[in-house]
C-alpha positions as semicolon CSV with decimal commas, in nm:
position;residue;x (nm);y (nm);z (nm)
1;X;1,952;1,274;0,813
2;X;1,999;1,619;0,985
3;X;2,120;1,746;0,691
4;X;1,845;1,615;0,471
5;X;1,567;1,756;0,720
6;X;1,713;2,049;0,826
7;X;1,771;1,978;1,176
8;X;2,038;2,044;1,438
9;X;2,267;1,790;1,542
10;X;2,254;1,756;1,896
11;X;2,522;1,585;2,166
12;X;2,823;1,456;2,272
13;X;3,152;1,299;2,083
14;X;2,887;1,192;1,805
15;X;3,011;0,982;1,497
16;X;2,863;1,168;1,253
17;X;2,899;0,916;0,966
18;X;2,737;0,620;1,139
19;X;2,468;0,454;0,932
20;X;2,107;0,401;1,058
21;X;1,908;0,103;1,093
22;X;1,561;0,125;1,068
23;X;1,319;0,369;1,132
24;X;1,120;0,298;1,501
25;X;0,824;0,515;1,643
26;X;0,820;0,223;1,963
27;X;1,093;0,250;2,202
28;X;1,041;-0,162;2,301
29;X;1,113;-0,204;1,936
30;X;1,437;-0,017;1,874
31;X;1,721;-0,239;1,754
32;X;2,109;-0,154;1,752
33;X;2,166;0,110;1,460
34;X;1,769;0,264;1,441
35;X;1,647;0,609;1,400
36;X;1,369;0,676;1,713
37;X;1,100;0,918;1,607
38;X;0,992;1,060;1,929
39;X;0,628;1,137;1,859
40;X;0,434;1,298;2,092
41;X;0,061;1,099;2,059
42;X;-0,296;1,194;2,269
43;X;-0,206;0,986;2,589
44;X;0,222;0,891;2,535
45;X;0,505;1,164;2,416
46;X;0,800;0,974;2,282
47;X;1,030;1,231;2,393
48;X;0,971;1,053;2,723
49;X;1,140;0,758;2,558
50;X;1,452;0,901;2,418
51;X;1,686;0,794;2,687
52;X;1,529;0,460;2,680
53;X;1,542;0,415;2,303
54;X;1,985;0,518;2,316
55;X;2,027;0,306;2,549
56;X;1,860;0,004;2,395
57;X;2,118;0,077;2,115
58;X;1,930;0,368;1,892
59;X;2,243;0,509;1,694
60;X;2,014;0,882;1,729
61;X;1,689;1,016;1,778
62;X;1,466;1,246;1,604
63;X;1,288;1,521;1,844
64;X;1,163;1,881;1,883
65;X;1,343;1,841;2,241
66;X;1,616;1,712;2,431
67;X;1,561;1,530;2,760
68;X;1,793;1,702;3,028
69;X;2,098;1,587;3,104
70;X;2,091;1,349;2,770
71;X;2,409;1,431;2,583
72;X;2,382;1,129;2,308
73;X;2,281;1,173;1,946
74;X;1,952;1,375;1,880
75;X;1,871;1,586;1,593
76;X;1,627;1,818;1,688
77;X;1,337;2,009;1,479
78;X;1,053;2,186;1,516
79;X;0,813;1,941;1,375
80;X;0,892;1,610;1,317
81;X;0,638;1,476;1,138
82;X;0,779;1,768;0,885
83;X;1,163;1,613;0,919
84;X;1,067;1,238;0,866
85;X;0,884;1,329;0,502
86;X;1,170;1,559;0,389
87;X;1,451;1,257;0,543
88;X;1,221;1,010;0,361
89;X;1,177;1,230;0,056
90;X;1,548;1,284;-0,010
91;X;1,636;0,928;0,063
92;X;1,340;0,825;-0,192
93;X;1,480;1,100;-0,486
94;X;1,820;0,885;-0,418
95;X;1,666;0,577;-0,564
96;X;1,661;0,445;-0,961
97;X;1,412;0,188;-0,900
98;X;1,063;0,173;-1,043
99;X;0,799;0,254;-0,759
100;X;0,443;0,156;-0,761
101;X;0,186;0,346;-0,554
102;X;-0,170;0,200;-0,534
103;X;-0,447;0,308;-0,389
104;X;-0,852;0,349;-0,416
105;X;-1,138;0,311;-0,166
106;X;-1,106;-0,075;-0,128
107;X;-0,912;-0,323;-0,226
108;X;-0,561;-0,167;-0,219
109;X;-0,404;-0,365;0,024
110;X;-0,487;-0,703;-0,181
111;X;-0,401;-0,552;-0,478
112;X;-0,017;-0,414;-0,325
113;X;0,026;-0,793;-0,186
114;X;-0,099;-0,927;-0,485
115;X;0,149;-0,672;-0,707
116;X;0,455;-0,792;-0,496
117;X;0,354;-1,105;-0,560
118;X;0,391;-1,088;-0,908
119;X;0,682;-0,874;-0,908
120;X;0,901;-1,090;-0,661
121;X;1,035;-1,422;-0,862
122;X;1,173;-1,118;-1,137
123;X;1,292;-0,824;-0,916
124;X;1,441;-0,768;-0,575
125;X;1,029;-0,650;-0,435
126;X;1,013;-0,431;-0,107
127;X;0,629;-0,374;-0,034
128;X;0,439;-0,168;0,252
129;X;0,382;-0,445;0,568
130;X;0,006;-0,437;0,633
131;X;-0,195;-0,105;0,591
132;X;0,089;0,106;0,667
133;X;-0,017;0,403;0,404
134;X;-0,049;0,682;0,618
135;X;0,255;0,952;0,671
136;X;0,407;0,776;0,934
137;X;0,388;0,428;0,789
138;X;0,505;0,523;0,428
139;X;0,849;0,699;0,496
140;X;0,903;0,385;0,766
141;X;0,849;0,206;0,470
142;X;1,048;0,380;0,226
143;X;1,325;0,424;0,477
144;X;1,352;0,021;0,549
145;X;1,364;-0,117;0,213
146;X;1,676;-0,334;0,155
147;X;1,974;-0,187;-0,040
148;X;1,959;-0,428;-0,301
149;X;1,580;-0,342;-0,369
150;X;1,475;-0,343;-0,760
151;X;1,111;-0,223;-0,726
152;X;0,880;-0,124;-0,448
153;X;0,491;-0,158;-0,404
154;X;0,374;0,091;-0,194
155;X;0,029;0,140;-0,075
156;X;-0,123;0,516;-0,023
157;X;-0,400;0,560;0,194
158;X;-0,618;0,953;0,302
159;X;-0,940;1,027;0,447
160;X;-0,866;1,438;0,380
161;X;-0,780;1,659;0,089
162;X;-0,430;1,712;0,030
163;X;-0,308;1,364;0,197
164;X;-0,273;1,197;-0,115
165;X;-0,067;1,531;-0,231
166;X;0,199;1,467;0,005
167;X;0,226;1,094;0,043
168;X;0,255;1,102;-0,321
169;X;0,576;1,409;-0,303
170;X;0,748;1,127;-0,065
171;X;0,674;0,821;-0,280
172;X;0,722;0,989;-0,629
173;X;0,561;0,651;-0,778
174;X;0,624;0,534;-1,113
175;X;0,280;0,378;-1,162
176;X;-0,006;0,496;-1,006
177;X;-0,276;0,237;-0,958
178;X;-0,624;0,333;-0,857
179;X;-0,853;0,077;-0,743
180;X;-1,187;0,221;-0,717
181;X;-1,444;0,507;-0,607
182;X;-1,603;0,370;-0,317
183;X;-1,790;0,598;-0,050
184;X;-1,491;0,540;0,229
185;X;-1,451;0,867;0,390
186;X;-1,677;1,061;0,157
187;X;-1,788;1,208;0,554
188;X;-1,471;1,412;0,456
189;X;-1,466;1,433;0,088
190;X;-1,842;1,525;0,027
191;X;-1,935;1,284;-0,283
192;X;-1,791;1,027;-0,491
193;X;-1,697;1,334;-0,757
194;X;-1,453;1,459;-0,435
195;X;-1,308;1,110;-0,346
196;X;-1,186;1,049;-0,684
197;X;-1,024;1,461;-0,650
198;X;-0,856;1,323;-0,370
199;X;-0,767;0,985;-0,535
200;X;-0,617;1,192;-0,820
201;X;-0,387;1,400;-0,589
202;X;-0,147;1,098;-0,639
203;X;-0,081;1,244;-1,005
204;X;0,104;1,520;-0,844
205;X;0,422;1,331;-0,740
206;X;0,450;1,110;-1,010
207;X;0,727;1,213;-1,309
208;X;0,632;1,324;-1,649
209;X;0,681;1,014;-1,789
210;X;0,475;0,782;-1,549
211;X;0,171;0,638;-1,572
212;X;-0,184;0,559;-1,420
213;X;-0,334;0,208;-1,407
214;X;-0,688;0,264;-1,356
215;X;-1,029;0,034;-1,325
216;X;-1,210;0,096;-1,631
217;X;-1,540;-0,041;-1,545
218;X;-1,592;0,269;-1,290
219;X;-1,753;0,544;-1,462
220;X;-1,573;0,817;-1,300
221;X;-1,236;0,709;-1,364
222;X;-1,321;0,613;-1,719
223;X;-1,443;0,995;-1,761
224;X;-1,068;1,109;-1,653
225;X;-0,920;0,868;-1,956
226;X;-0,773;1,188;-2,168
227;X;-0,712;1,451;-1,851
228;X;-0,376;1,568;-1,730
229;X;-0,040;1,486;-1,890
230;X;-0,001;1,142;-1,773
231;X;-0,082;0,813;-1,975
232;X;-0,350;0,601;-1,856
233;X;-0,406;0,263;-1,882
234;X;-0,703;0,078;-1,786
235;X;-0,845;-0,304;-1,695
236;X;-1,158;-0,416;-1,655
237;X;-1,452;-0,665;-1,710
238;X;-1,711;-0,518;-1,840
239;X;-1,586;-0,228;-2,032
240;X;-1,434;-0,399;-2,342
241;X;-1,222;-0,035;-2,429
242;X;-1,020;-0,139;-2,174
243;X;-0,644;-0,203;-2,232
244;X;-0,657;-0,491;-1,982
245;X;-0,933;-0,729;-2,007
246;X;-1,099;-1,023;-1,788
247;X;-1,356;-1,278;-1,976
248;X;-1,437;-1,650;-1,921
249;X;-1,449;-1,579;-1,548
250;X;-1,519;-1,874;-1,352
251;X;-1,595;-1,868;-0,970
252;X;-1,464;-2,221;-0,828
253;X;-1,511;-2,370;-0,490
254;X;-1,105;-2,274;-0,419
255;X;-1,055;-1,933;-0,602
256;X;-1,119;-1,755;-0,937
257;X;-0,999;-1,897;-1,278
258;X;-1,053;-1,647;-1,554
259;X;-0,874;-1,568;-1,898
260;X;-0,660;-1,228;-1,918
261;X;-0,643;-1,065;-2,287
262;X;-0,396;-0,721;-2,277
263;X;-0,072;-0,531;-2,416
264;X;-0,024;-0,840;-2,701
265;X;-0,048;-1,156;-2,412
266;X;-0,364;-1,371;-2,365
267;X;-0,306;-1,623;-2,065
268;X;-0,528;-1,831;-1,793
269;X;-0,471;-1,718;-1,443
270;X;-0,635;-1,919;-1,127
271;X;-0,611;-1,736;-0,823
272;X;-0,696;-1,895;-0,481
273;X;-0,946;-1,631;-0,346
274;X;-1,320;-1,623;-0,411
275;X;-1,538;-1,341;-0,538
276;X;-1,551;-1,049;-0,875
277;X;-1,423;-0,803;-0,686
278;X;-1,085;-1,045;-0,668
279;X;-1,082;-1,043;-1,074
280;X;-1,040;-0,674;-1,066
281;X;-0,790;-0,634;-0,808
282;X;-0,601;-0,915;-0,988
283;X;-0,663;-0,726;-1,281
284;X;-0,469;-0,425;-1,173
285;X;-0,186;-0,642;-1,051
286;X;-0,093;-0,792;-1,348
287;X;-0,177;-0,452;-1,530
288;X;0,151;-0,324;-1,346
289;X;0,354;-0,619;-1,370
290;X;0,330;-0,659;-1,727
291;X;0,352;-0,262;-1,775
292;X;0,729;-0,396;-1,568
293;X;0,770;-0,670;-1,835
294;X;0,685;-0,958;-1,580
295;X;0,665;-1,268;-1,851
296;X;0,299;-1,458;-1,824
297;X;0,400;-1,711;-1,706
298;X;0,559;-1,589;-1,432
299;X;0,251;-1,434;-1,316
300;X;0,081;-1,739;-1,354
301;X;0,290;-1,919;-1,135
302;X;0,324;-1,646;-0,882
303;X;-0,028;-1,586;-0,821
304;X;-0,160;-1,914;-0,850
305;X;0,016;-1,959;-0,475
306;X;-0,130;-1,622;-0,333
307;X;-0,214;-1,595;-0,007
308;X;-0,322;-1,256;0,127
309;X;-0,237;-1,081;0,433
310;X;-0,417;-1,022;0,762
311;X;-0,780;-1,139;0,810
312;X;-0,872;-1,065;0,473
313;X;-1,093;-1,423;0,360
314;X;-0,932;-1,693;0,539
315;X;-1,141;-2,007;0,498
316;X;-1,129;-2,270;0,727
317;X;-1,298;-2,558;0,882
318;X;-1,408;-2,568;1,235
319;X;-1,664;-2,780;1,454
320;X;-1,827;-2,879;1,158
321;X;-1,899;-2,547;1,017
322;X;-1,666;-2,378;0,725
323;X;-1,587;-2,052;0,890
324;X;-1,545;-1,717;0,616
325;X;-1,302;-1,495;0,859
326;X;-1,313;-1,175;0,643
327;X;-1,240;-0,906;0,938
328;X;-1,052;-0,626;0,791
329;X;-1,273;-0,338;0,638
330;X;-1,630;-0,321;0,724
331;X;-1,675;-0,046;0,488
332;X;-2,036;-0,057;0,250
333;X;-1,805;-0,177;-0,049
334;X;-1,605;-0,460;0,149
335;X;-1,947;-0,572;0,321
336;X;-2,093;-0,612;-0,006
337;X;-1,832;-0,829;-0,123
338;X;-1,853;-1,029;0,149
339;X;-2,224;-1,120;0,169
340;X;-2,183;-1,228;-0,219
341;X;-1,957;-1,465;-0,113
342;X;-2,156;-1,607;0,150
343;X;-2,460;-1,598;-0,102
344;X;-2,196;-1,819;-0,348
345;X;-2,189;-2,058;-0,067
346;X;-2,546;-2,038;0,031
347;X;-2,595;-2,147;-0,328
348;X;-2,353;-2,515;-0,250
349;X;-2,441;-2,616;0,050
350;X;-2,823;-2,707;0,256
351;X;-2,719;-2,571;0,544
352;X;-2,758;-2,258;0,740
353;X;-2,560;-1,945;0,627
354;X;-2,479;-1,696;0,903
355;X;-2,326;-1,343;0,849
356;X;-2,200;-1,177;1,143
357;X;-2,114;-0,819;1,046
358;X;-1,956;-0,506;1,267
């Protein structure tokens, strides 16, 4: 890891060779083995916790300073933001295993859960846990996956030019899946025209021979179809170019049942969550599994069972009323697909329909 980042190797009667754990950025978290990141935040420094994080077993730290008077294992740097990405970078170039890195305005969460769902029954599947896309969260990520992993589904999140650039130099993805171009974060990226920019930044780490999986029914990836070096596929609904393509959809009072035509196949899939907007994300899913020669079937069976992560559309029953607990992303996009649900309901039932929106 020193070696890797660049940084100095500091202490005491250190064994050198001993292999680390998991990467921790929490000293109540650290386990026997881990790597502690000692981050320095707005109201806690975690080079306050260094001493705290050895002696709940940390095998080193990683630090722009030592403590006084601590003479265990810290490698120090001057940034180490910096000496995570380059530790995570080399460990990542390390790997023969065929990455996929999705992102997009909404919907990339769903779509990474609904990928390693797919992918799982076929190949050993590491995936990012919950939304953590950013530059901390994705070499944590990276760095934790299982030594027998076959694939990984990693999820890629920005708000700024030049994020995507360097979450995509640490992921070096395979596949790069693009959901959408919403108007999350265009405060930052000016107009649609500069999110997808920014969306396209993820072309930059991905190898000559990799590919984009792209939503075909959105104009302004559509335009993009013959730029760059890269080979693009595309699914969608509407757009009947497309490589991937959803008709006979069917909403249901359980899920979506639709028929999926694309690279020779034609096969029903039913998936257990409501609304369009989960046709396309399914759409991409399958795009990359079959792109990873994931059999039909299998992807029939897989997703028929999906259940998504986090508060994302958990429908339940309670006091009489059916409760629609969709809580994670409150962006105009998400809130759209929400209230179209509810209006699906409104259309079932002769009650009252209540949306309560933050």
């Amino acid at each position: 890891a020193a070696q890797c980042c660049g940084g100095k190797l500091c202490g005491e009667n250190i064994n050198e060779y001993a292999e680390l754990g998991s990467v921790v950025i929490d000293s109540r978290c650290v386990q026997t083995g881990d790597l502690f990141v000692a981050y320095k935040g707005e109201r806690v420094d975690g080079h306050d916790y260094i001493s705290t994080a050895l002696d709940k077993g940390a095998a080193c730290c990683l630090a722009e300073r030592v403590p006084d008077g601590e003479k265990r294992a810290v490698i120090v740097v001057p940034d180490v933001q910096e000496a995570l990405e380059k530790i995570c970078a080399e460990y990542r170039a390390s790997l023969d295993i065929p990455v996929i890195g999705i992102t997009g305005s909404v919907g990339k969460t769903t779509t990474k859960e609904m990928t390693a769902c797919m992918l799982e029954r076929t190949y050993r599947t590491a995936r990012t846990e919950g939304n953590h896309n950013n530059n901390i969260g994705l070499p944590m990520t990276i760095l934790d996956m299982p030594d027998d992993t076959e694939t990984a589904v990693l999820e890629l999140g920005m708000n700024h030019f030049g994020e995507m650039a360097r979450l995509t130099s640490i992921a070096k993805p395979d596949i790069a899946v693009i959901t959408n171009i919403g108007t999350m974060h265009i405060k930052h990226l000016g107009s649609r025209e500069g999110i997808l920019q920014a969306k396209l930044e993820i072309f930059r780490g991905v190898p000559e021979n990799g590919v984009g999986v792209f939503n075909g029914d959105e104009p302004l990836l559509w335009n993009v179809r013959a730029d760059g070096g890269h080979k693009k596929y595309y699914y969608g609904i509407e757009n009947h170019a497309c490589d991937v393509l959803a008709t006979d959809i069917q909403e249901l009072d359980d899920g979506m049942r639709f028929v999926v035509s694309g690279f020779g196949h034609r096969f029903e899939l039913f998936v257990p969550v409501l609304g369009r907007h989960t046709v396309y994300n399914t759409l991409a899913a399958v795009t990359a599994a079959l792109l990873l020669k994931v059999p039909p079937e299998t992807i029939q069976t897989q997703i028929s069972g999906f259940h998504n992560t986090g508060m994302r559309q958990k429908i339940y029953e309670r006091d009489g009323f059916t409760i629609i607990e969709d809580c994670y992303n409150a962006g105009p996009e998400s809130t759209e697909a929400a209230l179209e649900i509810l209006a699906g309901f409104r259309s079932r039932t002769n009650g009252r329909c209540i949306a309560v929106l933050g």
